[in-house]
MARDO-549598 format. One record per residue (C-alpha): residue number from 1; residue in three letters; x, y, z negated. Coordinates in steps of 0.1 Angstrom, whole numbers. Example, Ala and Ser with C-alpha at 12.3 -4.5 7.8 and 13.67 -1.06 7.14 Angstrom:
! residues 2
{r 1; "ALA"; {123; -45; -78}} {r 2; "SER"; {137; -11; -71}} 
***
This chain:
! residues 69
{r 1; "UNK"; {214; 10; 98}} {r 2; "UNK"; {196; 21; 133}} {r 3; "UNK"; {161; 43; 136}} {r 4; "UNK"; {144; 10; 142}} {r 5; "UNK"; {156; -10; 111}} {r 6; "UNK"; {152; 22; 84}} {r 7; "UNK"; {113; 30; 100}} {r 8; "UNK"; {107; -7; 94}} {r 9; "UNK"; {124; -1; 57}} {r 10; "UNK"; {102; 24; 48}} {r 11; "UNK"; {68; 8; 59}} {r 12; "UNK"; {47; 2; 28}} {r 13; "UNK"; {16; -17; 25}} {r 14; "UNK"; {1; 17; 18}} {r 15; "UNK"; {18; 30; 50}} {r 16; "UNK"; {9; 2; 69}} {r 17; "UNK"; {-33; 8; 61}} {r 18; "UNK"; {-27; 46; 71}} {r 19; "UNK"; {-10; 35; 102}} {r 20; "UNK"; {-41; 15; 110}} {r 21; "UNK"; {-67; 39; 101}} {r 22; "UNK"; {-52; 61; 130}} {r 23; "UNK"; {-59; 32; 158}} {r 24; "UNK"; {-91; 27; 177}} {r 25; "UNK"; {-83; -9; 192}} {r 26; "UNK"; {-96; -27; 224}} {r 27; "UNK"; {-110; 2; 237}} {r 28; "UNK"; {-107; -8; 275}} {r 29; "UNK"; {-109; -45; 290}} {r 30; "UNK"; {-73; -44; 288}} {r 31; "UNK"; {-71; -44; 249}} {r 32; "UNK"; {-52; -14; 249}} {r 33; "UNK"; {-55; 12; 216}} {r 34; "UNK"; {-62; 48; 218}} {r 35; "UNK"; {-44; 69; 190}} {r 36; "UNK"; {-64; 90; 166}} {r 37; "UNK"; {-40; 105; 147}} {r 38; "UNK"; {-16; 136; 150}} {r 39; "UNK"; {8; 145; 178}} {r 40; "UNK"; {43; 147; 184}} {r 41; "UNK"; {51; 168; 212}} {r 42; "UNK"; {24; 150; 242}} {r 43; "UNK"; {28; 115; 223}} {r 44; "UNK"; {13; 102; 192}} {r 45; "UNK"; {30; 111; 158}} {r 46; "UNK"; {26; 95; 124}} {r 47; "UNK"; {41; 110; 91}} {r 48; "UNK"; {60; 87; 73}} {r 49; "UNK"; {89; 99; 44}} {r 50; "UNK"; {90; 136; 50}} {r 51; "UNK"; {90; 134; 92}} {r 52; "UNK"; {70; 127; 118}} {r 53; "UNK"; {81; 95; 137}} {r 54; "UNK"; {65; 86; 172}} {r 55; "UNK"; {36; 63; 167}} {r 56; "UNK"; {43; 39; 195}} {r 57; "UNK"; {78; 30; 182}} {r 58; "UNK"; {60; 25; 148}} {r 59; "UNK"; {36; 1; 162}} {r 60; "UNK"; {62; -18; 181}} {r 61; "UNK"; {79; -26; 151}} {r 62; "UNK"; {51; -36; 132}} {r 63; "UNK"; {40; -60; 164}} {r 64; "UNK"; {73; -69; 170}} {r 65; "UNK"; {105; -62; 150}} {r 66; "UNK"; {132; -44; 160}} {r 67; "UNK"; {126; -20; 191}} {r 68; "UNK"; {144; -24; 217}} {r 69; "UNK"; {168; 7; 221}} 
***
């Protein structure tokens, strides 16, 4: 199983509402969403089973699926 497919394994409802409560949405005309949460490194970083995973590969998969590698 790839990073993609077990981060989208371990997503729970109650992950995906934390997730959420870390994203301020459309905040520019372009609909883009500002992070709230923690960091990893200079990017955004969410906790999720014991590690921090980055946030924007975490919110591609929700969006979309699989992220592309």
């Amino acid at each position: 199983m790839g990073y993609t497919e077990s981060v989208r394994d371990m997503l729970s409802d109650k992950d995906l509402a934390r997730f959420s409560s870390f994203v301020l949405k459309n905040v520019n005309e372009l609909g883009c969403a500002e992070w709230l949460g923690g960091r990893k490194g200079k990017y955004g970083g969410f906790w999720l089973n014991g590690k921090t995973v980055s946030a924007h590969r975490v919110a591609w998969i929700i969006e979309n699926g699989r992220a592309p590698t």
